[in-house]
C-alpha positions as CSV (number, residue, x, y, z in Angstrom):
1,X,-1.5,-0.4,36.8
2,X,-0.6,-3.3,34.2
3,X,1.2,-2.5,31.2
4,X,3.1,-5.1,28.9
5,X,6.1,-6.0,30.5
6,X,8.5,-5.4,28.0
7,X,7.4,-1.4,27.6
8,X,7.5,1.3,30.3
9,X,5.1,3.2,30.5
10,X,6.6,6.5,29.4
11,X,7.4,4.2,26.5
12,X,3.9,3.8,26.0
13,X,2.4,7.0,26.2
14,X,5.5,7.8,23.6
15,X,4.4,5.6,21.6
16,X,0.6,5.9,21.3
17,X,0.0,9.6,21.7
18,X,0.2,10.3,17.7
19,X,-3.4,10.7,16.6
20,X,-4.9,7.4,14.8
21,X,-2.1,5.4,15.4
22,X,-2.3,2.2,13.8
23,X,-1.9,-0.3,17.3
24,X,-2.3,-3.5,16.6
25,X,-0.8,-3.4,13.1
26,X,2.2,-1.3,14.3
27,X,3.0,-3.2,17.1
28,X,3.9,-6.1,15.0
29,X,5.6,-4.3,11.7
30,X,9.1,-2.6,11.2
31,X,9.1,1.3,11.1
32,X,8.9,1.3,7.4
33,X,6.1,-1.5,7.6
34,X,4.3,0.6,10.3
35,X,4.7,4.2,8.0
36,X,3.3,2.2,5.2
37,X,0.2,1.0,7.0
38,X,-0.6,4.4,8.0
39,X,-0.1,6.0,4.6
40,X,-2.7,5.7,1.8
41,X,-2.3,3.5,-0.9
42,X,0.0,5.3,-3.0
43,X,-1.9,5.2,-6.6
44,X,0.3,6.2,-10.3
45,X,1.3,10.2,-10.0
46,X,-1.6,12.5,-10.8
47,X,-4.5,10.3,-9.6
48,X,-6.5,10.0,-6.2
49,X,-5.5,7.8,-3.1
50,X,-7.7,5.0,-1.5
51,X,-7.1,5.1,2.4
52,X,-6.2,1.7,3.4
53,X,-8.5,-0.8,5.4
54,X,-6.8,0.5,9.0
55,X,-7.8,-0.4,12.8
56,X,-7.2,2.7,14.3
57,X,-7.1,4.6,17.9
58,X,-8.0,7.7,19.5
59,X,-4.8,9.3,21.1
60,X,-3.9,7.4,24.3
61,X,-2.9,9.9,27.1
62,X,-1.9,9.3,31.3
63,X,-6.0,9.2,31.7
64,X,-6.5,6.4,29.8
65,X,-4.0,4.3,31.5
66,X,-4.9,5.4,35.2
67,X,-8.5,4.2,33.9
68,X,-6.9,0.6,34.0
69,X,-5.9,0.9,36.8
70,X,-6.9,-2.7,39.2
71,X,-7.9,-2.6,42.7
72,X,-6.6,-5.3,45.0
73,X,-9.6,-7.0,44.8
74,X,-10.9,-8.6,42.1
75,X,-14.3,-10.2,41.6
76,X,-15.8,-13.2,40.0
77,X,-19.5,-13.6,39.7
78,X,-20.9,-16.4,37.5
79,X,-23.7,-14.9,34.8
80,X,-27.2,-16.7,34.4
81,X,-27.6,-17.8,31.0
82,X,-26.2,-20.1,28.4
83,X,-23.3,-20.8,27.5
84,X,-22.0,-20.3,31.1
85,X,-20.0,-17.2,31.8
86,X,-17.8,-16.1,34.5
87,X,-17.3,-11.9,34.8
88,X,-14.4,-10.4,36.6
89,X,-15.1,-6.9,37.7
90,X,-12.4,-4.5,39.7
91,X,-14.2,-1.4,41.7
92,X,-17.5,-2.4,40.1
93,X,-16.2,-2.2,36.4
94,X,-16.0,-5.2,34.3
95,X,-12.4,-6.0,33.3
96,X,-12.8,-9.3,31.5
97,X,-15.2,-11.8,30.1
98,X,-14.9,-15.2,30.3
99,X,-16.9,-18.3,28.8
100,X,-17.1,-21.5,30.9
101,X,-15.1,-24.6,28.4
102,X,-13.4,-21.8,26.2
103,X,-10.6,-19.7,26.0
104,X,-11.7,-16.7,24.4
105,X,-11.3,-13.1,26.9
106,X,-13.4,-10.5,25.7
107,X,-11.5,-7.3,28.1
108,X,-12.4,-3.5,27.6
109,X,-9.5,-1.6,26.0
110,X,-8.9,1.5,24.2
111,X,-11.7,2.6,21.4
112,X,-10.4,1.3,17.7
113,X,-12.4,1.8,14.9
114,X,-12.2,-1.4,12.2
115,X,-13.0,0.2,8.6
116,X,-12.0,-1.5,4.9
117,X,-11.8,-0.2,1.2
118,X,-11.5,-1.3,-1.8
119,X,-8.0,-2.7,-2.7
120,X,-6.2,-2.3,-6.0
121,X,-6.6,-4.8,-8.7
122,X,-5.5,-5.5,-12.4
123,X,-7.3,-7.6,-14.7
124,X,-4.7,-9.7,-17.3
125,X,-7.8,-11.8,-18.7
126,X,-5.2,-14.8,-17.8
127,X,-8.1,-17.5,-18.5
128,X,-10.3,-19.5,-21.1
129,X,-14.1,-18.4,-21.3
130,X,-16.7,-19.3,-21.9
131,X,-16.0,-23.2,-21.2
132,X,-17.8,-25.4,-24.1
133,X,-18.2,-28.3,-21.6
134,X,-21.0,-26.2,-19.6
135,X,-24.7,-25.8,-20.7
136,X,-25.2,-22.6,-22.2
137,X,-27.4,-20.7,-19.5
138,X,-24.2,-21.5,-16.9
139,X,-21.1,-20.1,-18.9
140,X,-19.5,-17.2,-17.9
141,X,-18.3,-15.4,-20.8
142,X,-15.8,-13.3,-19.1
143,X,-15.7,-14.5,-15.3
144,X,-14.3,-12.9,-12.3
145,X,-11.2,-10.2,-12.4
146,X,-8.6,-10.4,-9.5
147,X,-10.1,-8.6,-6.3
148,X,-13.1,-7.0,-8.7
149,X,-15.8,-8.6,-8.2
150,X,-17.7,-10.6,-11.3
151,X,-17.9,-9.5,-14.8
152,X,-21.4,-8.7,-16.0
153,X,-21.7,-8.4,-20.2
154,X,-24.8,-7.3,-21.6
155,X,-25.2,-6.7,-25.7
156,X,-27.0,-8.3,-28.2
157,X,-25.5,-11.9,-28.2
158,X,-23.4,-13.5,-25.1
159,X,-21.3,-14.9,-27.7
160,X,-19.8,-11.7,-28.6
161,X,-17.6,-11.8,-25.5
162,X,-15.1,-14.2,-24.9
163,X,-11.6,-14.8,-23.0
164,X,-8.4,-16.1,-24.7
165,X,-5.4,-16.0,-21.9
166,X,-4.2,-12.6,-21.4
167,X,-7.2,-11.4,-23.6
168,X,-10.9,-10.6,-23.1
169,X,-12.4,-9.9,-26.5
170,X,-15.5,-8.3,-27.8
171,X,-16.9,-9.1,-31.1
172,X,-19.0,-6.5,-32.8
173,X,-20.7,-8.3,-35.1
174,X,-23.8,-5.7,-35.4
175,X,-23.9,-2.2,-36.1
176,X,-25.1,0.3,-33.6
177,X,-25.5,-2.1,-30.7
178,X,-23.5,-1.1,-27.4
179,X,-21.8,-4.3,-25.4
180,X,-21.0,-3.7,-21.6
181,X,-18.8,-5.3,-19.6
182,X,-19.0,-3.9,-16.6
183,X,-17.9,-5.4,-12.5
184,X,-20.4,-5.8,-9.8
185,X,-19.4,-3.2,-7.5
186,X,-22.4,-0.8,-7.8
187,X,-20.8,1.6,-4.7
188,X,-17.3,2.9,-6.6
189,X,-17.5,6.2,-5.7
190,X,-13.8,8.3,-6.1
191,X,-11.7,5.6,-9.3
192,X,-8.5,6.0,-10.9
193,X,-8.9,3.5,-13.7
194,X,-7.8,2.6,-17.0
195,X,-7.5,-0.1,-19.5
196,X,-5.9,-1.2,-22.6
197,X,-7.1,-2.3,-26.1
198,X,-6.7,-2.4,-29.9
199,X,-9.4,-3.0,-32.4
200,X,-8.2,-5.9,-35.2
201,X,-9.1,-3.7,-38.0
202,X,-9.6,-0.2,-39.3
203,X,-13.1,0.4,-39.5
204,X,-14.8,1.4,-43.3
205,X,-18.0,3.2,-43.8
206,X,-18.4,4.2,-40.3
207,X,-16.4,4.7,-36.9
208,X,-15.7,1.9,-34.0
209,X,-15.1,2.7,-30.6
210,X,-14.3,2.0,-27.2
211,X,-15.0,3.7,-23.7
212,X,-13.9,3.1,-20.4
213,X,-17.0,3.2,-18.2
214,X,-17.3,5.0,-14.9
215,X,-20.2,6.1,-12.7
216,X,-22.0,3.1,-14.3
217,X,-26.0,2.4,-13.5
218,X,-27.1,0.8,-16.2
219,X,-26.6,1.0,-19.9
220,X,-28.4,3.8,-20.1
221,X,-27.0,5.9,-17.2
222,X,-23.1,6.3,-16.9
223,X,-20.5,8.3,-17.6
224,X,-17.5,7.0,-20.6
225,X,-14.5,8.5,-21.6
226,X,-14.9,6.9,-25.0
227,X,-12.0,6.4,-27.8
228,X,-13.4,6.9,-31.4
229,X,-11.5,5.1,-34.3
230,X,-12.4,6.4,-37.5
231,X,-12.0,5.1,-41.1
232,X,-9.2,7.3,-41.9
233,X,-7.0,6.1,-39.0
234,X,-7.5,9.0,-37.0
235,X,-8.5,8.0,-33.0
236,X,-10.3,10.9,-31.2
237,X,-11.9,11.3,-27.1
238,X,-15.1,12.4,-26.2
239,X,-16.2,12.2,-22.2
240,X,-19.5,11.7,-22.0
241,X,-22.4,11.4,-19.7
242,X,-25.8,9.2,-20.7
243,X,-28.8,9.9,-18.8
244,X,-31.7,8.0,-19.9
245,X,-30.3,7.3,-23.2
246,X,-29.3,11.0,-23.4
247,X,-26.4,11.9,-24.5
248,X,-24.2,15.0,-23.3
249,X,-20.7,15.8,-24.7
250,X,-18.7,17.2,-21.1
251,X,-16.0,18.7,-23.6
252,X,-15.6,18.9,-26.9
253,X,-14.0,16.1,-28.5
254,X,-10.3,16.2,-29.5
255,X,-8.2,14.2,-31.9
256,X,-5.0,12.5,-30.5
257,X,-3.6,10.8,-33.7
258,X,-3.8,10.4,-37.2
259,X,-2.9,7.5,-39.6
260,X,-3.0,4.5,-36.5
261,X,-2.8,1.3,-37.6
262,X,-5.4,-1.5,-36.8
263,X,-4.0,-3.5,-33.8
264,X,-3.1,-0.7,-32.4
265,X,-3.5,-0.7,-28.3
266,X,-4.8,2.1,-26.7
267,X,-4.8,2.8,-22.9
268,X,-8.1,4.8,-21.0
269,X,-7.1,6.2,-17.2
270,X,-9.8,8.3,-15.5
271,X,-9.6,9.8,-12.7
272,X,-12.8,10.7,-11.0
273,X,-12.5,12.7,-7.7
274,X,-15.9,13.5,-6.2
275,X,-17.2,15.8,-9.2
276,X,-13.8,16.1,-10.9
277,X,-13.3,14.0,-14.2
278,X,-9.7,14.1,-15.2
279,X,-9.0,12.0,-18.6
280,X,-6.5,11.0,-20.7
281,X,-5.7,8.2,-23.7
282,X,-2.2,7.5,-25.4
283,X,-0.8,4.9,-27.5
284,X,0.0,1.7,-25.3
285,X,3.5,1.6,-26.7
286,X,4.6,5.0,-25.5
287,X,4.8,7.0,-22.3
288,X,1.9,8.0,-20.4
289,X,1.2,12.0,-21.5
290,X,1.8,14.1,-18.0
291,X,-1.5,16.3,-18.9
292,X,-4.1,15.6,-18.5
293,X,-6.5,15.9,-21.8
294,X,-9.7,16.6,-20.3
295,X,-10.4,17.9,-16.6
296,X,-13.9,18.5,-16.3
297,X,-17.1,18.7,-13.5
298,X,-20.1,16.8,-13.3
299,X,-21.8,15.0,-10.1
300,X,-25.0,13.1,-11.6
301,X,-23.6,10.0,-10.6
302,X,-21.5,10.1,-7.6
303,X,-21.3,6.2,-7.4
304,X,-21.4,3.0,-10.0
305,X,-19.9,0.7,-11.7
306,X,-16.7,1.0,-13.8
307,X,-16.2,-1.2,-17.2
308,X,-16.2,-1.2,-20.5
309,X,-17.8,-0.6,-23.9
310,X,-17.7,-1.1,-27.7
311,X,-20.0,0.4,-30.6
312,X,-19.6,-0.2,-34.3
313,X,-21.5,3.1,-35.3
314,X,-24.3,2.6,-37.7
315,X,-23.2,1.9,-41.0
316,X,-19.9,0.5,-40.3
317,X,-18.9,-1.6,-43.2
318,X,-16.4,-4.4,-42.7
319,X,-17.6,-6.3,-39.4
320,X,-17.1,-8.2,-37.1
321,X,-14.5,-6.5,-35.7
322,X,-12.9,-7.6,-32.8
323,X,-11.9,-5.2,-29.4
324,X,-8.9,-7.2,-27.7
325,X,-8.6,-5.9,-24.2
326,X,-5.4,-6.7,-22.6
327,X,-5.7,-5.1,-19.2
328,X,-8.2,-3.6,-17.0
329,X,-6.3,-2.0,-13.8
330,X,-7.5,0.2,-11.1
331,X,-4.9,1.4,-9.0
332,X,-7.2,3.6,-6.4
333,X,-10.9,3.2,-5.8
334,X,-12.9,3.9,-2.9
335,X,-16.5,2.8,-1.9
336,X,-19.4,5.5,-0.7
337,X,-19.7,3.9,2.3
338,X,-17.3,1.5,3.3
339,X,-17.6,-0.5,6.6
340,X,-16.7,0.6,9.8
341,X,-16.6,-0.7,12.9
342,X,-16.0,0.6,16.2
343,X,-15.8,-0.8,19.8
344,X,-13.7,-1.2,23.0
345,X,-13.7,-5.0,22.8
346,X,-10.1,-6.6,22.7
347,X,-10.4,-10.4,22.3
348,X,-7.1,-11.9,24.2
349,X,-6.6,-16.2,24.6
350,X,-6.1,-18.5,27.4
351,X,-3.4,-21.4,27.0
352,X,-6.1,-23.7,28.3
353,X,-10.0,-23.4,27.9
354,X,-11.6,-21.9,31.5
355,X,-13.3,-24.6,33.6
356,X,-15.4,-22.3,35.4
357,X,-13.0,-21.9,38.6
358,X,-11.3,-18.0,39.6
359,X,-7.6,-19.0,40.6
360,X,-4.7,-16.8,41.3
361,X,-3.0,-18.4,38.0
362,X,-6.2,-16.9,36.2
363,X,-6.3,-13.2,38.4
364,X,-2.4,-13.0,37.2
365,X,-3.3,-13.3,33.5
366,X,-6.0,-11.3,33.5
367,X,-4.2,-8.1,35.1
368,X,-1.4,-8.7,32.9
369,X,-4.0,-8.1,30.3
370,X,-5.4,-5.0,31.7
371,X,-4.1,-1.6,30.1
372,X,-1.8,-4.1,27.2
373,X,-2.7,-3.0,23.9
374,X,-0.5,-6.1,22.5
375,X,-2.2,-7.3,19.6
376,X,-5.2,-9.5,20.2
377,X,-7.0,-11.8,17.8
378,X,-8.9,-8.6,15.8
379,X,-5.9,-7.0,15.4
380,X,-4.5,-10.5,14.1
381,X,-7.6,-10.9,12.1
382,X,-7.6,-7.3,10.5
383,X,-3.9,-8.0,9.2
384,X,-4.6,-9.6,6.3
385,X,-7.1,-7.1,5.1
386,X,-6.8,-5.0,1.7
387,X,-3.9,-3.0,2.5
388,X,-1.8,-4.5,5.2
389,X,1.7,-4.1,5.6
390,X,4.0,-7.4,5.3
391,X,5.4,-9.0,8.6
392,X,7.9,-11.4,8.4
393,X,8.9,-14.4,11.1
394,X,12.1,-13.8,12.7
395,X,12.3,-17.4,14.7
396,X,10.4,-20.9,15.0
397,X,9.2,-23.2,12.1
398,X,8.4,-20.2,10.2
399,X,11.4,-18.0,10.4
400,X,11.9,-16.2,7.2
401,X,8.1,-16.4,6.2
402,X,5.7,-13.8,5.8
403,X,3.2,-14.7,8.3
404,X,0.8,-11.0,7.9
405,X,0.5,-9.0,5.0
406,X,-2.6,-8.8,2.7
407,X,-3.7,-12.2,1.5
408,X,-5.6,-13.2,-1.8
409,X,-8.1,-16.6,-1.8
410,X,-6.6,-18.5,-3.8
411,X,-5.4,-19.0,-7.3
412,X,-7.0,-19.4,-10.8
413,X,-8.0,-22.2,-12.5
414,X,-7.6,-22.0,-16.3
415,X,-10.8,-20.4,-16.4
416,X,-10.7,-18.3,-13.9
417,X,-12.3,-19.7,-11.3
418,X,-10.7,-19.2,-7.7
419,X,-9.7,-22.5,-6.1
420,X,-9.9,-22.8,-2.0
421,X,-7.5,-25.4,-0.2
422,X,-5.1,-22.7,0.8
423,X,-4.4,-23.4,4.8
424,X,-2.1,-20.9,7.4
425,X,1.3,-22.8,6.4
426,X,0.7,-22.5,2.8
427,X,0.0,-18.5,2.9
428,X,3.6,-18.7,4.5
429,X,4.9,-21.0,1.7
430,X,6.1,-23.8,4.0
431,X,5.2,-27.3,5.1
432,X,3.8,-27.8,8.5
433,X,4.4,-31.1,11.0
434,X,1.4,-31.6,13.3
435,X,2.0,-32.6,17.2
436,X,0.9,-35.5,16.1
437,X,3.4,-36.2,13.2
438,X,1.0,-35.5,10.2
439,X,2.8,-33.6,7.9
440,X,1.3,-31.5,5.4
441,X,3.5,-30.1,2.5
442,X,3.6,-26.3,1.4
443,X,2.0,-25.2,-2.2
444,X,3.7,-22.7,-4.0
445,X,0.4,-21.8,-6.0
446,X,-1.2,-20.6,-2.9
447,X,1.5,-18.9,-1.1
448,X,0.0,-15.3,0.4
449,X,-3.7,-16.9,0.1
450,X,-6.2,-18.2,3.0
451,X,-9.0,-19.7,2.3
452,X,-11.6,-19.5,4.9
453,X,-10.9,-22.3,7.4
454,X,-7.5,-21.2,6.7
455,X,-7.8,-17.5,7.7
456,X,-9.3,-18.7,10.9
457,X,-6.6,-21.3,11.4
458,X,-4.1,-18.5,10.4
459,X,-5.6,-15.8,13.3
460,X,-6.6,-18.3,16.1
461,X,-3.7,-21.2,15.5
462,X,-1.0,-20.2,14.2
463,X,-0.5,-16.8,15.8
464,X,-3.0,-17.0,19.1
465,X,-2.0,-20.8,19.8
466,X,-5.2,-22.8,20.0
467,X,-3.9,-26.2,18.9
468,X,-4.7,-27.4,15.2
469,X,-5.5,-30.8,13.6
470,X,-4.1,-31.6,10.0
471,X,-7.4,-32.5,9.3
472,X,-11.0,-33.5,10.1
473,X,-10.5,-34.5,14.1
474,X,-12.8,-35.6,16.2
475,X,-11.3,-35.1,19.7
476,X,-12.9,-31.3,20.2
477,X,-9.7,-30.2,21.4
478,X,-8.1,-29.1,18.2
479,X,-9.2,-26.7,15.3
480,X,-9.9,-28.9,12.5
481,X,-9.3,-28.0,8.6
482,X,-12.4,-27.3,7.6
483,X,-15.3,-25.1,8.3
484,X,-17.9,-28.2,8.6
485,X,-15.7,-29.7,10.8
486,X,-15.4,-26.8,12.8
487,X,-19.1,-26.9,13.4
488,X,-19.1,-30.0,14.7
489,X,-15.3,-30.6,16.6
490,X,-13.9,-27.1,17.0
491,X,-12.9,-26.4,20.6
492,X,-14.8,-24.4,22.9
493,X,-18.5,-24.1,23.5
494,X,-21.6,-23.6,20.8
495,X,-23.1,-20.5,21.6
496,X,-25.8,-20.9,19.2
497,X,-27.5,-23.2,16.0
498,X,-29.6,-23.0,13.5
499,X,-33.3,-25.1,14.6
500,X,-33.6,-26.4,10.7
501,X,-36.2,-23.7,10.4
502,X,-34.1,-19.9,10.8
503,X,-30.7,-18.6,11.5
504,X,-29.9,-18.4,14.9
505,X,-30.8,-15.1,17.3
506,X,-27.4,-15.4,18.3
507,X,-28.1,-12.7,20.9
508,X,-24.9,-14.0,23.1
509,X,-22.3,-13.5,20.0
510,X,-19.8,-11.5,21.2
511,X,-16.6,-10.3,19.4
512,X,-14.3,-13.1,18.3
513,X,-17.2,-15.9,17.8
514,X,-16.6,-18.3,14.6
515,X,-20.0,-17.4,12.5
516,X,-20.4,-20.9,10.2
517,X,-22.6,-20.8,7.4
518,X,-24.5,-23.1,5.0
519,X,-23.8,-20.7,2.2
520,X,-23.8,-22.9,-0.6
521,X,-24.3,-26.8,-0.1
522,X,-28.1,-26.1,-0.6
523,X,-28.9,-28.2,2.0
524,X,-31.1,-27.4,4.7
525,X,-32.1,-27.9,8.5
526,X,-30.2,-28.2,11.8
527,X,-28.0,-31.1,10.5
528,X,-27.0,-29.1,6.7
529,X,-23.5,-28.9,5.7
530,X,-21.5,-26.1,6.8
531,X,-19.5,-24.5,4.2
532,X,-18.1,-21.1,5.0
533,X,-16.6,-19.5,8.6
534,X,-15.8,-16.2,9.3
535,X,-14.7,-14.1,12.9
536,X,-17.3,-12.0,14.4
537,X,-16.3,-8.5,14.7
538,X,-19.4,-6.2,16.6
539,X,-21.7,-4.0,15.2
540,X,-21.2,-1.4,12.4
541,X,-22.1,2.5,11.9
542,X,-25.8,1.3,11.1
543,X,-26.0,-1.4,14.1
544,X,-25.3,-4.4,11.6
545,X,-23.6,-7.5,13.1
546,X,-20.4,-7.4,10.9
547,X,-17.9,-10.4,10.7
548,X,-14.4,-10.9,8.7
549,X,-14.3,-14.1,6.7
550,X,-12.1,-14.5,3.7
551,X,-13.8,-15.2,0.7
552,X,-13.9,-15.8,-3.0
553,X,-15.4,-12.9,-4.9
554,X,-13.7,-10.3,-2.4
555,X,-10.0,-12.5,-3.6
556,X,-9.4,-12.4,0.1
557,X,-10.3,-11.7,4.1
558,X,-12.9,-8.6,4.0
559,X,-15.2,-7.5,6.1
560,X,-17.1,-5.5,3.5
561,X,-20.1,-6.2,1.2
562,X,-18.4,-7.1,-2.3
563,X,-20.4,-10.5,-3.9
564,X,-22.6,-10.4,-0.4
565,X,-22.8,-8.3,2.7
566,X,-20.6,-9.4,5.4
567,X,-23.7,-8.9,8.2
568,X,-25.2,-11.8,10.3
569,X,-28.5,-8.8,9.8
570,X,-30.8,-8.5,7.1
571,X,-31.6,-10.8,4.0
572,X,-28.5,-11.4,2.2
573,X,-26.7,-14.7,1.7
574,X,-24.8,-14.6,5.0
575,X,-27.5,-13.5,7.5
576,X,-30.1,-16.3,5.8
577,X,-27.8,-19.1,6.0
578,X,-26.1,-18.5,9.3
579,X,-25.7,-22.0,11.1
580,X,-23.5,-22.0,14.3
581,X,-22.2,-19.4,16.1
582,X,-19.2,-21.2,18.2
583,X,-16.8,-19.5,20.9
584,X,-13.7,-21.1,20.9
């Protein structure tokens, strides 16, 4: 039997007999890093949990390892088809998978189960919007939120919403017209959010208010917990559900101050559970109540949107008025059905790309592999999803730098659009000297952030060793910087590519594949420019072919559907404009 050689085998079955123990990620991480990836995100007291984005396995017991158990005999058989694979087979049972001219193994190993949620995020408004220098019907008025998705606004004017830093604003310059600002994440289902904001004046002749949106279809279908200002200073909460325009009061509303100033800021936090709406509103400046004001029932909407809104109720006297909105946070959210993902492929690397030939050098590796559940590149790949516990370098050029841990996209221009450029070494925060003496200084903006070609550099470079270029190269034997490059020079072997006409069938992607996309160059045909690269990862709950990439709207590596669904299946922006499928 093979087992790693560092571990006995009591050791092992020690070690993996607790149900749904995190492998891969605990096999890298400290004891407190490992008990952190297992727990859920720990949201403010009071409020629901999120389970973190996790790669998880049954319990491992004596049976599964006397499964892996090699005969003296192994076999080799070459596979018809294209690209050219070799499979090695002990007692009749495949034990690995190899690709003539690459070095990705696919082996069977224990069952793990990939699955992501939604990470926590806060919203500072830290950006300038809309930007004067674009034509009107291409501003966004106020842009993306960290890890949230886009902001959608919808009222009578755009021009009533705007972003100064640390500000999103909403003018109500009309009486008894709604604004919404609400995110692009239709499939919130269980939130604990709140936000913060002050209108600049007291209202006269009629009431102004503000609502924290949850549960959100469409303007006129959602659920707000909804803070009314009226003209003799007094603020009071209603909770409320619209359907169709119809309004329905869950509790009766309740006054939580007298005689408040304009410019005062208030802060919202709901807490939906399933059918549980829990609610509460205080005065920014002082400590959050430990009751809860309203805890209520209702399931009409089990999933939507969250956001904002602001009213000036008819007959309000002394507009515009202004909502300055300081902070939008949700600490806990999960989605109805986030993805999962579950197989017995591990995806393990050769030092050298296979040349087709079974030699005892080759036997050796592969039954070292056999029965290791070392981490492998999913396991690499999954830990810098939402969630993921920190892992710092103990030796080498990156000693003292976090080399996993959840990672971001990159950082914010001044109007909050996300910039890409950030490589492996800058995540870490260092500089990086190439074998070939390029040199490539670190960026202190992007440390903890991968960009795309970055991630994939990150998983199959830095930690799985296949060699990297410090840039474009041309030599196909080194992972160049960026994904059209990769289309072209990565090393390994094209499994498949895109005729000009449709993506590829791709029916040979297996498990650890680079997936290249022309996602946005607009460009088309076999020769387009290849902007985007993710990892393949196998097929989900509903049979969709599911990949991780790290990308812009999701602020991060994801293998889940926020800004496009991460599926090579279907008709959405990734499964249209696949290009190349490439094995390394």
């Amino acid at each position: 039997m093979a087992t790693m050689t560092t571990t006995s085998r009591r050791g092992l079955l020690a070690a993996f007999t607790a149900s749904a123990a995190a492998l891969p990620l605990g096999a890298l991480a400290s004891p407190a890093a490992r008990a952190a990836a297992a727990a859920p995100h720990a949201a403010p007291a009071g409020g629901p949990t999120s389970p973190r984005s996790a790669v998880t396995t049954a319990p491992l017991d004596a049976s599964w390892f006397t499964g892996q158990t090699l005969g003296a005999a192994l076999t080799a058989t070459v596979l018809p088809g294209t690209p050219a694979r070799t499979e090695v087979t002990s007692g009749g049972r495949r034990i690995a998978l190899l690709t003539h001219g690459a070095r990705t193994v696919v082996l069977p190993g224990p069952e793990r189960t990939f699955t992501e949620d939604k990470k926590p995020f806060a919203d500072d408004f830290g950006r300038t919007l809309p930007d004067p220098s674009l034509p009107e019907d291409e501003r966004q008025y106020w842009g993306s939120s960290p890890g949230g998705g886009s902001w959608s606004v919808l009222g009578p004017a755009a021009s009533d919403y705007a972003v100064t830093p640390g500000t999103g604003l909403i003018a109500l310059t009309t009486d008894y017209a709604s604004r919404h600002a609400t995110l692009r994440d239709d499939r919130i289902t269980d939130v604990d959010v709140r936000s913060t904001a002050s209108f600049d004046k007291v209202p006269t002749g009629q009431a102004c208010s503000y609502a924290l949106s949850f549960g959100y279809q469409d303007t006129r279908n959602h659920y707000r917990a909804r803070l009314s200002f009226l003209t003799s200073g007094a603020v009071e909460l209603r909770v409320e559900k619209e359907v169709a325009d119809a309004v329905t009061q869950l509790v009766p509303a309740q006054t939580l101050a007298t005689g408040v100033p304009a410019g005062t800021p208030w802060t919202i936090r709901v807490c939906r559970e399933g059918g549980r709406i829990r609610v509460r509103a205080w005065p920014a400046g002082g400590a959050e109540p430990a009751a809860w004001a309203v805890d209520t029932a209702d399931a009409t909407f089990p999933r939507g949107r969250v956001g904002l809104r602001a009213l000036a109720n008819d007959g309000c006297s002394n507009l515009p008025v202004t909502l300055a909105v300081s902070r939008f946070q949700v600490d806990a959210s999960s989605w109805d059905t986030p993805p999962v993902v579950t197989h017995g492929d591990w995806v393990r690397v050769l030092p050298e790309p296979f040349d087709g030939t079974w030699t005892p050098s080759l036997e050796q590796t592969v039954r070292g592999w056999a029965g290791s559940t070392a981490p492998d590149a999913l396991a690499f790949a999954a830990m810098f999803l939402a969630g993921a516990p920190d892992v710092v370098c103990g030796a080498g050029p990156a000693a003292g730098s976090r080399v996993l841990g959840e990672s971001g996209y990159g950082y914010l221009d001044p109007q909050g659009f996300r910039l890409e450029g950030a490589d492996f070494h800058e995540y870490m925060g260092i500089g990086w000297t190439y074998p070939d003496g390029t040199r490539t200084g670190p960026s202190q903006r992007q440390v903890g952030n991968l960009d795309c070609s970055g991630y994939t550099r990150m998983v199959f470079g830095h930690h799985l060793g296949v060699p990297l270029a410090a840039g474009e190269d041309t030599s196909g034997t080194r992972l160049p910087r960026r994904s059209r490059d990769m289309a072209v020079y990565a090393p390994g072997v094209r499994v498949d590519r895109t005729d000009g006409s449709a993506p590829p069938a791709a029916d040979r992607i297996q498990p650890g594949d680079l997936v290249l996309f022309n996602a946005d160059s607009g460009d088309d045909g076999a020769s387009a420019t290849v902007d985007h690269v993710g990892i393949y990862l196998g097929r989900d709950t509903a049979g969709g072919r599911r990949f991780l990439s790290s990308r812009k709207t999701g602020n991060g590596p994801t293998m889940a559907d926020l800004g496009g669904a991460s599926l090579l299946d279907g008709t959405g922006t990734y499964a249209r404009t696949l290009h190349t499928v490439h094995r390394l």
